[in-house]
C-alpha positions as a printed Julia matrix, in Angstrom:
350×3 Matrix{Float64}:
 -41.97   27.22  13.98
 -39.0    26.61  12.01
 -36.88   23.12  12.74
 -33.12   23.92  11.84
 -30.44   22.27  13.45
 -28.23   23.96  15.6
 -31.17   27.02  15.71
 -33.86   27.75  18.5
 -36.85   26.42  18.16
 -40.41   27.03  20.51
 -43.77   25.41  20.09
 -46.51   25.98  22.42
 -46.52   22.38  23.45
 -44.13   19.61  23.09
 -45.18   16.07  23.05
 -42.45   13.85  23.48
 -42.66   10.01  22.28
 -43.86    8.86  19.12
 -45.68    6.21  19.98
 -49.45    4.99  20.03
 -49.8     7.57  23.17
 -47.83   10.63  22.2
 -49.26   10.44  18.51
 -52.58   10.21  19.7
 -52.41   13.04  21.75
 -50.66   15.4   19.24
 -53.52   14.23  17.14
 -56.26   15.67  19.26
 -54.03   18.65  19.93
 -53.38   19.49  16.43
 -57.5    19.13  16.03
 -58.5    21.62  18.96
 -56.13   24.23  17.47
 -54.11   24.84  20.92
 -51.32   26.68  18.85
 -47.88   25.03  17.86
 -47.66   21.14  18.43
 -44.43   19.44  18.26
 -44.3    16.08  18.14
 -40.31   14.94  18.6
 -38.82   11.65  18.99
 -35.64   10.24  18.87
 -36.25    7.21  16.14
 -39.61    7.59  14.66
 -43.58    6.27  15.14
 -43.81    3.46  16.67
 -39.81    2.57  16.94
 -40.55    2.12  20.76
 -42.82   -0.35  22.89
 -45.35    0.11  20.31
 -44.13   -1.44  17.4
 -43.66   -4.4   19.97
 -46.86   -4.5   21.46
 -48.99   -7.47  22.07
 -51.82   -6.18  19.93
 -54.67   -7.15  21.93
 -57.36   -5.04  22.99
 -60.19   -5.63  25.82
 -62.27   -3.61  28.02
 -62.23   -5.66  30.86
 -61.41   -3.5   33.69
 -61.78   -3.16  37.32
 -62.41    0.46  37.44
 -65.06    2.75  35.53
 -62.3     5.4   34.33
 -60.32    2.68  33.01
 -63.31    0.65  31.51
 -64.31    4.0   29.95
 -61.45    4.73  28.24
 -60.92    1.2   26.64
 -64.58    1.45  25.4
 -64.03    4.27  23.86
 -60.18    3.49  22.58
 -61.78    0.34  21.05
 -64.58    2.46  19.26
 -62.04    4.55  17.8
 -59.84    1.67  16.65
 -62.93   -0.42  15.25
 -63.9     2.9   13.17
 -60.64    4.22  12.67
 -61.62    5.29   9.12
 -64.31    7.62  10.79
 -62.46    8.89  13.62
 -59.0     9.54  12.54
 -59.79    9.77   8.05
 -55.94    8.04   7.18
 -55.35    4.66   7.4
 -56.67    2.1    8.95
 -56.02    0.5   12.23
 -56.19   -3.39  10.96
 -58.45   -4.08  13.67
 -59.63   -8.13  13.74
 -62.84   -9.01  15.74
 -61.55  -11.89  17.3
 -63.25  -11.27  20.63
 -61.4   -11.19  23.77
 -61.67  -14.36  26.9
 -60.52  -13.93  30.45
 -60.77  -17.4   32.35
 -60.12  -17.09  35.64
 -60.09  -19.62  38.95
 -62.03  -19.73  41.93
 -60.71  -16.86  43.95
 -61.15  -14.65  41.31
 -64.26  -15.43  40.28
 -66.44  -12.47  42.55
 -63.66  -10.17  40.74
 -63.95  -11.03  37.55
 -68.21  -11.19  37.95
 -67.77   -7.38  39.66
 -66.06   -6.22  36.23
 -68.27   -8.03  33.9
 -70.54   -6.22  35.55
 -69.31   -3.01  35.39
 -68.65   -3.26  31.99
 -72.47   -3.9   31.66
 -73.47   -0.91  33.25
 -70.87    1.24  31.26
 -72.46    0.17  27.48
 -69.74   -2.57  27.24
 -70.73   -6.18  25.38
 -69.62   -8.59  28.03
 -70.76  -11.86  29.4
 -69.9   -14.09  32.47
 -69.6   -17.38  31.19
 -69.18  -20.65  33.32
 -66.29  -22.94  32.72
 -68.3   -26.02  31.4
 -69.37  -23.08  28.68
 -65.73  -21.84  28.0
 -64.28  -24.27  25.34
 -67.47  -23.73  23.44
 -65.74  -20.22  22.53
 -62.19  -21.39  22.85
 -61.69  -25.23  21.95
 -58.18  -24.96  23.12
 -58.53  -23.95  26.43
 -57.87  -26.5   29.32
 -60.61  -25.52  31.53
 -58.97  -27.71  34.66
 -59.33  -25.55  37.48
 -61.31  -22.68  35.91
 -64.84  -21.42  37.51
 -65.68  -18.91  35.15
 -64.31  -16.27  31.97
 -65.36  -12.95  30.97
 -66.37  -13.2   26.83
 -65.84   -9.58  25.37
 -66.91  -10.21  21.48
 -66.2    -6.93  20.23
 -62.85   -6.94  21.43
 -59.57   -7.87  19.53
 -56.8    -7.33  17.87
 -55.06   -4.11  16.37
 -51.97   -3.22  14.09
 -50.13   -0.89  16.46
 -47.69    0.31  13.78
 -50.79    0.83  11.66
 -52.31    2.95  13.97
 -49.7     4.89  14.95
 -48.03    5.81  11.52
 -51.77    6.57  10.56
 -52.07    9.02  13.49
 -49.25   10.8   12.78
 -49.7    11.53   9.52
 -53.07   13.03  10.54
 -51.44   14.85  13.49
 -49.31   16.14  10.58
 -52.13   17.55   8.02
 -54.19   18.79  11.48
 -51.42   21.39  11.47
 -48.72   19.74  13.85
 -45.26   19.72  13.31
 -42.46   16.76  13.74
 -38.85   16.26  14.79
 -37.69   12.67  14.14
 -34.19   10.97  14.68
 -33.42   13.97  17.8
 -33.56   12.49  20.79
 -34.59   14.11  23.54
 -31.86   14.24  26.12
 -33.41   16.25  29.1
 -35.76   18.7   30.33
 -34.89   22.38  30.32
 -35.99   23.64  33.65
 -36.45   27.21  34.73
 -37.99   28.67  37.69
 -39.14   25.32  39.27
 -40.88   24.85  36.06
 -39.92   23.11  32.89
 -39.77   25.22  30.13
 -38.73   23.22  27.26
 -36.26   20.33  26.0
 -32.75   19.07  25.13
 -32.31   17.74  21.76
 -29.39   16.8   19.93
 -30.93   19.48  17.04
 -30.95   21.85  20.12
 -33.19   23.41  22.8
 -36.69   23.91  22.29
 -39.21   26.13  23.77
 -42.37   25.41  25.24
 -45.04   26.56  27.14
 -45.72   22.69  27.97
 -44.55   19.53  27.67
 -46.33   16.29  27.5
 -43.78   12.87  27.85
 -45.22   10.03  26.36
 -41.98    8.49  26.37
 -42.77    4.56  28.45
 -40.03    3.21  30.28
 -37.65    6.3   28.95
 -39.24    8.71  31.42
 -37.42    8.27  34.55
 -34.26    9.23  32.88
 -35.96   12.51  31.65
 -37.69   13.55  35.08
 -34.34   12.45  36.82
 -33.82   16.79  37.49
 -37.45   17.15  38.49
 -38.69   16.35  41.85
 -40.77   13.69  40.51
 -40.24    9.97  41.79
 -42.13    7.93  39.27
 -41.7     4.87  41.63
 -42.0     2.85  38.06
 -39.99   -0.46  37.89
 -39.45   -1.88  34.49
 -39.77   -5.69  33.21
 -38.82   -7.26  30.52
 -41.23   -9.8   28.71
 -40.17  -12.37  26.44
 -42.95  -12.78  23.42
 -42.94  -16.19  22.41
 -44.25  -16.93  18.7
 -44.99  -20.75  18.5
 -45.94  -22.91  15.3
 -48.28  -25.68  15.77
 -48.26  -29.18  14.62
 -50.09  -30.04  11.41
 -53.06  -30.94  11.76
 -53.59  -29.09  15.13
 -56.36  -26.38  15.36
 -55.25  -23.08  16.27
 -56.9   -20.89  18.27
 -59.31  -18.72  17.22
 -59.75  -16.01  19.72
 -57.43  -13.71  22.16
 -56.98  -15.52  25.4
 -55.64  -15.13  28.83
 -55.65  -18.09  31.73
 -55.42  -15.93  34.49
 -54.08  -18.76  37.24
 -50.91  -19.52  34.67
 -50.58  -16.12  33.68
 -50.36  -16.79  30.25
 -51.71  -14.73  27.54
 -52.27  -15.84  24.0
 -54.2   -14.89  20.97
 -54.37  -15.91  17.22
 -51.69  -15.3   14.59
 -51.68  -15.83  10.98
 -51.38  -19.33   9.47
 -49.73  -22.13  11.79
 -49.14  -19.96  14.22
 -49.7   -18.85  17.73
 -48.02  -15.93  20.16
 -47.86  -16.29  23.68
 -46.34  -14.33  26.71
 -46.37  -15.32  30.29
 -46.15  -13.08  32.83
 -43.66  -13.68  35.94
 -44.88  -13.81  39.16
 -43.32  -10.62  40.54
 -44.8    -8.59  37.57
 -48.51  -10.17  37.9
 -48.14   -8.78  41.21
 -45.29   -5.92  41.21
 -44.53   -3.77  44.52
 -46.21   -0.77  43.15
 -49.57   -1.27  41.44
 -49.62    1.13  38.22
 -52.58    1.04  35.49
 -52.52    4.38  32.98
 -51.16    7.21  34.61
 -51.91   10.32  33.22
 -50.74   13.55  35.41
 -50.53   16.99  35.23
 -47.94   19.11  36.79
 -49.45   22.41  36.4
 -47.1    23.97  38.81
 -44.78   22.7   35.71
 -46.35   22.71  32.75
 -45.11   19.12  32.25
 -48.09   16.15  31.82
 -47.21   12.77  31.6
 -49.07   10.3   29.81
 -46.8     7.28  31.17
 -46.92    3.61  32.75
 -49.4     2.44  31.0
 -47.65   -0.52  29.77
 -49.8    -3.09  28.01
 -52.86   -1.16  28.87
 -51.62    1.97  26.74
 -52.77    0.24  22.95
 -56.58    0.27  23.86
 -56.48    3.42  26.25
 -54.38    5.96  24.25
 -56.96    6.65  21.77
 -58.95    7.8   24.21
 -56.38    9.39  26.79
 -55.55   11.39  23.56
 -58.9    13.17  23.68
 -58.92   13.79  27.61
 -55.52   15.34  27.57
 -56.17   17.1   24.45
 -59.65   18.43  25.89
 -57.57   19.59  29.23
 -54.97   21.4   27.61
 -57.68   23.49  25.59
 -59.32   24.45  28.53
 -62.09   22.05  27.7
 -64.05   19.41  30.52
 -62.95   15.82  28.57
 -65.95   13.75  28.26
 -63.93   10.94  30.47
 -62.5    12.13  34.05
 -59.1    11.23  34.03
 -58.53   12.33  37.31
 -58.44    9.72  39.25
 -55.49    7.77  37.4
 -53.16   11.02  38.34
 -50.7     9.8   41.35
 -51.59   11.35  44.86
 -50.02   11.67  48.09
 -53.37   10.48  49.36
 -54.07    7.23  47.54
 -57.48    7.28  45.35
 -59.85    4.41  45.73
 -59.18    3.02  42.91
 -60.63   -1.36  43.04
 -58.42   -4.15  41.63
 -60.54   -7.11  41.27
 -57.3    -9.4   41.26
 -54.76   -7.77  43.05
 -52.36   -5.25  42.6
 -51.19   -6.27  38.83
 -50.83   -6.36  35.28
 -54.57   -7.39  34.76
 -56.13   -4.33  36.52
């Protein structure tokens, strides 16, 4: 593969989007020797949603496909040393708390319980019990939380930088500062991408590209039905003398998510109304086109920092011709809906 501006280039498969999603599936690619990878994106790792992400990690999930992959995301984050060999992911055992209200309490039970069943370190904890792990919380209101201890926090830049470099010495090749500005189609089928270094070749593309995709797909027959909100991260400084919080939090009634930060301080983000419960419910989406060698590893908004490890190895595995060790399948949109369970509603919290 040679990458020369203004000159053809082909790869056997394309990822596009250099963040903690596309870099972790080049990764695996790159590992199961598919042939060519190319991983292009128009900035850099981690110039996207990544490098803005939250940070947090849980496992708490109202589905076992999802609660699968976030167990095993988080095991590859907490040994990232193991898994990946470069870097480190700067992962902080601060535990993870869900408090929720009465109406979601049978919800909220179901997952905890799920996770049980699945391997995953979780406990239901009453609300006269939940200040004992955070002192900050107001419990007014509150009937129960779900305590993950081995959850956390993660260095997304970290992580991603780290994962392309060893996408990069597994054999795969990178195109940085080219955006890509379409898909080449041919014969109802994609058969490459537009970049401003020129057209490349490939026998499949994978976007990993967040709220860039429907821009990309906008020639395809593809209707993502994705709407896209904007979140304003709030980093507050508490008074002196004033505790801080020790753990990664979220009061579920408020919608207000907050976890630990270094010295006096604290970051928060509330989510509106109409995006705790948005018109379309979307959790990870991972899909394959085979009809156009196009997959898309997309939507997965906050969930895509604990999952993308993970979703890295099932795409990987399925583009090898391998069975992945987690069934992605039902996460892929269908005409006929999937019965997938949201213990609070169709939302952000899944």
């Amino acid at each position: 593969m040679e990458l020369m501006t203004g000159r053809a280039m082909d790869a056997d498969v394309v990822v596009v989007g250099a963040g903690i999603v596309g870099t972790s599936i080049a990764l695996q690619l790159a590992r199961r020797a598919v042939g060519d990878v190319l991983l292009v994106d128009g900035r850099g790792p981690a110039a996207g949603m990544t490098g803005r992400s939250f940070r947090q990690v849980r496992t708490h999930y109202s589905n076992e496909v999802t609660t699968r992959l976030a167990r095993r995301g988080i095991e590859i984050l907490r040994g990232w040393s193991d898994h990946v060999g470069i870097g480190d992911s700067g992962f902080e055992p601060v535990g993870y708390l869900l408090a929720v209200a009465a109406d979601q309490a049978e919800g909220c039970a179901a997952n905890v319980a799920l996770g049980r069943s699945l391997g995953v370190r979780t406990e239901l904890v009453p609300a006269d019990r939940l200040r004992e792990i955070e002192p900050l919380l107001a419990t007014d209101g509150l009937a129960c939380g779900a305590w993950e201890p081995d959850s956390g926090l993660v260095d997304p830049v970290k992580v991603t930088l780290s994962a392309t470099v060893a996408a990069q010495m597994a054999g795969a090749s990178t195109l940085f500062g080219s955006p890509v500005r379409a898909l080449r189609m041919g014969r109802d089928r994609v058969t490459g991408v537009v970049t401003d270094d020129g057209d490349i070749d490939a026998g499949t593309v994978v976007l990993a590209v967040g709220p860039w995709a429907p821009g990309l797909l906008a020639g395809t027959a593809i209707d993502l039905r994705m709407r896209l909100h904007t979140l304003e991260l709030s980093v507050l400084r508490r008074p002196p003398g004033v505790p801080g919080l020790t753990t990664a939090v979220t009061h579920a009634p408020s919608g207000l998510v907050a976890r630990c930060y270094s010295g006096p301080f604290v970051v928060a983000v509330a989510y509106p109304a109409d995006v705790v419960r948005p018109e379309f419910p979307h959790d990870a989406r991972v899909a394959a086109d085979a009809e156009l060698r196009l997959r898309r590893a997309l939507a997965v908004s906050g969930h895509g920092l604990k999952l993308a490890p993970a979703v890295g190895e099932a795409v990987a595995d399925e583009l090898a011709g391998r069975t992945p060790a987690i069934d992605i399948s039902p996460l892929r949109p269908a005409t006929t809906p999937r019965p997938l369970r949201f213990a609070y509603g169709p939302g952000a919290r899944a």
